[in-house]
MMTF fields as JSON, N, C-alpha, C and O atoms, coordinates in Angstrom:
{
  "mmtfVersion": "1.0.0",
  "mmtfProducer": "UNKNOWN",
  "numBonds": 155,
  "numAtoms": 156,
  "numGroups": 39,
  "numChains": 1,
  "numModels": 1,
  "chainsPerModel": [1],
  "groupsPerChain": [39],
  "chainIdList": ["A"],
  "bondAtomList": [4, 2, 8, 6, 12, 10, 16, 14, 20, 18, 24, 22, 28, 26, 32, 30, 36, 34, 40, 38, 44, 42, 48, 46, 52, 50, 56, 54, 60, 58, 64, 62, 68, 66, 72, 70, 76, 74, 80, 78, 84, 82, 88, 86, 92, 90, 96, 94, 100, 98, 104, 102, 108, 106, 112, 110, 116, 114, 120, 118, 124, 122, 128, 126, 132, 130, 136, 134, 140, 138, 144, 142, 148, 146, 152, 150],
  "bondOrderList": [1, 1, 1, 1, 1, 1, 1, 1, 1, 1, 1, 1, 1, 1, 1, 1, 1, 1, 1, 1, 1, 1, 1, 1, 1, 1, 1, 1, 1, 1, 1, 1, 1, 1, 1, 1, 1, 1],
  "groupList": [{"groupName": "UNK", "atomNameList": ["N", "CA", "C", "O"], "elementList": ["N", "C", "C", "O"], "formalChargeList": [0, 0, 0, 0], "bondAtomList": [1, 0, 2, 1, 3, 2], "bondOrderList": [1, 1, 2], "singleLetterCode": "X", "chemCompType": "L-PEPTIDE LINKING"}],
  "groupTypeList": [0, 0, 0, 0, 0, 0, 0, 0, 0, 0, 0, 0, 0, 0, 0, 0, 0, 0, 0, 0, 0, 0, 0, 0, 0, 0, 0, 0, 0, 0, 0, 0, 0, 0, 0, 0, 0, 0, 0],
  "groupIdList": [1, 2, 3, 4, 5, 6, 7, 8, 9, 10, 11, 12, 13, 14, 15, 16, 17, 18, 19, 20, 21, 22, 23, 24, 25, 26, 27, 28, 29, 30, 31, 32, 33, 34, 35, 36, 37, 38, 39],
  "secStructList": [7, 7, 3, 3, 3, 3, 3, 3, 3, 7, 1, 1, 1, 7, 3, 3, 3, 3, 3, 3, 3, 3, 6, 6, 3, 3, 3, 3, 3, 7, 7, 1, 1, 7, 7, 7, 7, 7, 7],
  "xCoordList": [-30.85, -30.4, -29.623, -29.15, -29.546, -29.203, -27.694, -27.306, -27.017, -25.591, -25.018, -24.92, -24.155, -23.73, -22.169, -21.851, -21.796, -20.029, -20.478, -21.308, -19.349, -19.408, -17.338, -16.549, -16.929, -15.346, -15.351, -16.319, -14.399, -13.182, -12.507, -11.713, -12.363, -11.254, -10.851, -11.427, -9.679, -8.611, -8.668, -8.23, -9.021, -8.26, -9.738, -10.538, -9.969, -9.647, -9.39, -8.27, -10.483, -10.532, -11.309, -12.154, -11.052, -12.053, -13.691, -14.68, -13.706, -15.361, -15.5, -14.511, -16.939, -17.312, -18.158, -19.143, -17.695, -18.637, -19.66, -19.21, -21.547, -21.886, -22.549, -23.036, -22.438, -22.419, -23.466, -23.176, -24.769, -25.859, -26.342, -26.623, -26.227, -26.61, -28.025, -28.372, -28.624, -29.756, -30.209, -30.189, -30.502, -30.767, -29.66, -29.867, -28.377, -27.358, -27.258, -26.619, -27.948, -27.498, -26.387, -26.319, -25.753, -24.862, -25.181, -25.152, -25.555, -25.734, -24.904, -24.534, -24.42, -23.328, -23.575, -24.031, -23.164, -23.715, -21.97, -21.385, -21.545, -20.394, -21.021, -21.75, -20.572, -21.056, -20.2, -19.524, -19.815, -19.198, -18.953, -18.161, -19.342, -19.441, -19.898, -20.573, -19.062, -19.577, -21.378, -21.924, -21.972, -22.963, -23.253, -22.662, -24.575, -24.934, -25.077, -25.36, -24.954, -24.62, -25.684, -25.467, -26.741, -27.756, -27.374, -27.549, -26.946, -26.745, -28.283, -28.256],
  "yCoordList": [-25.805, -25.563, -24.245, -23.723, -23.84, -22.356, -22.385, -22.941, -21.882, -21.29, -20.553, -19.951, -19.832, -18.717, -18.512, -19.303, -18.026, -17.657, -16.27, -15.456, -16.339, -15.437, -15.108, -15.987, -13.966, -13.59, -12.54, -11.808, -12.108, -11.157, -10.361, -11.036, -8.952, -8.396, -7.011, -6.044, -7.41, -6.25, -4.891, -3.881, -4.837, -3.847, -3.187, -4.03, -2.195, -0.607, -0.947, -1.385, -0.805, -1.331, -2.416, -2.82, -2.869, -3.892, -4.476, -3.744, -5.387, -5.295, -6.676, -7.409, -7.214, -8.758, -8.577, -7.902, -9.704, -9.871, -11.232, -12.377, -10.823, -11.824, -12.002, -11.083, -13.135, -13.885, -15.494, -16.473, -15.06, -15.734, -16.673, -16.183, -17.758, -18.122, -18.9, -19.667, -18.711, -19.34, -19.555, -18.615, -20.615, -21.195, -20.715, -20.413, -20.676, -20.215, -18.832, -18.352, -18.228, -16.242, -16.141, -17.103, -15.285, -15.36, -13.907, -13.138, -13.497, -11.823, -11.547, -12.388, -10.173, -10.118, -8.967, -8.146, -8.857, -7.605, -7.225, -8.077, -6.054, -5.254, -5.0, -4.122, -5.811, -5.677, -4.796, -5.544, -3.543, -2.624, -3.645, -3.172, -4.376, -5.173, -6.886, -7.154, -8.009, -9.205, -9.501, -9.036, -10.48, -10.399, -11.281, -12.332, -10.608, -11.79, -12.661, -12.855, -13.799, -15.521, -15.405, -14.883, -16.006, -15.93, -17.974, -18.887, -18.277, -19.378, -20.198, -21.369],
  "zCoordList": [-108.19, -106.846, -106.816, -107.825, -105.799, -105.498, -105.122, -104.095, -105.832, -104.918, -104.756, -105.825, -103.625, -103.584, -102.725, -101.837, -102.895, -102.121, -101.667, -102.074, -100.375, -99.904, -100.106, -99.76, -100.599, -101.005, -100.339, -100.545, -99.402, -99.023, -99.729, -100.383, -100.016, -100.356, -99.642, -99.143, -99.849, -99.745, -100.56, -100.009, -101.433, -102.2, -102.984, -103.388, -103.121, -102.59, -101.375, -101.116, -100.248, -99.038, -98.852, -99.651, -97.866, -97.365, -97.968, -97.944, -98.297, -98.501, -98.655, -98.63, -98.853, -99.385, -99.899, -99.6, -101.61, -102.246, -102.352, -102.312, -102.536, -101.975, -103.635, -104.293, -103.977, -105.703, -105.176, -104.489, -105.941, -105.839, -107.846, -108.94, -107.464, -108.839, -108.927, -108.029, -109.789, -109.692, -111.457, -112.251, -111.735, -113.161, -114.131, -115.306, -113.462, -114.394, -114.722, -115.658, -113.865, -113.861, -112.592, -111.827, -112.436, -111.431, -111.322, -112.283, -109.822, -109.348, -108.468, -107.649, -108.49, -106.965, -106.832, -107.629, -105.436, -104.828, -103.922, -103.254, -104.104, -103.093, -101.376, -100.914, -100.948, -98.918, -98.225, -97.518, -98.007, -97.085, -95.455, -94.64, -95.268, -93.944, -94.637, -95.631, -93.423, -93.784, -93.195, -92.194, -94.307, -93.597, -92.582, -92.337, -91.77, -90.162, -90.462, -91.644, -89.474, -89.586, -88.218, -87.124, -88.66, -87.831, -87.116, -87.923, -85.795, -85.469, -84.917, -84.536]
}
């Protein structure tokens, strides 16, 4: 099963990191902006 967080930070500036795991690899990617929440 797939999981992922989405984290906030402060510091340099602003950003979110988006951290995807899949069969026990964990990938993350630095987001300049949060991402769309498609409702």
């Amino acid at each position: 099963m797939q999981q992922y967080v989405i984290l906030r930070h402060d510091f340099p500036e602003v950003h979110w990191d988006l951290m995807l795991e899949e069969a026990g690899v964990l990938k993350t990617w630095r987001l300049p902006e949060p991402p769309a929440i498609d409702a």
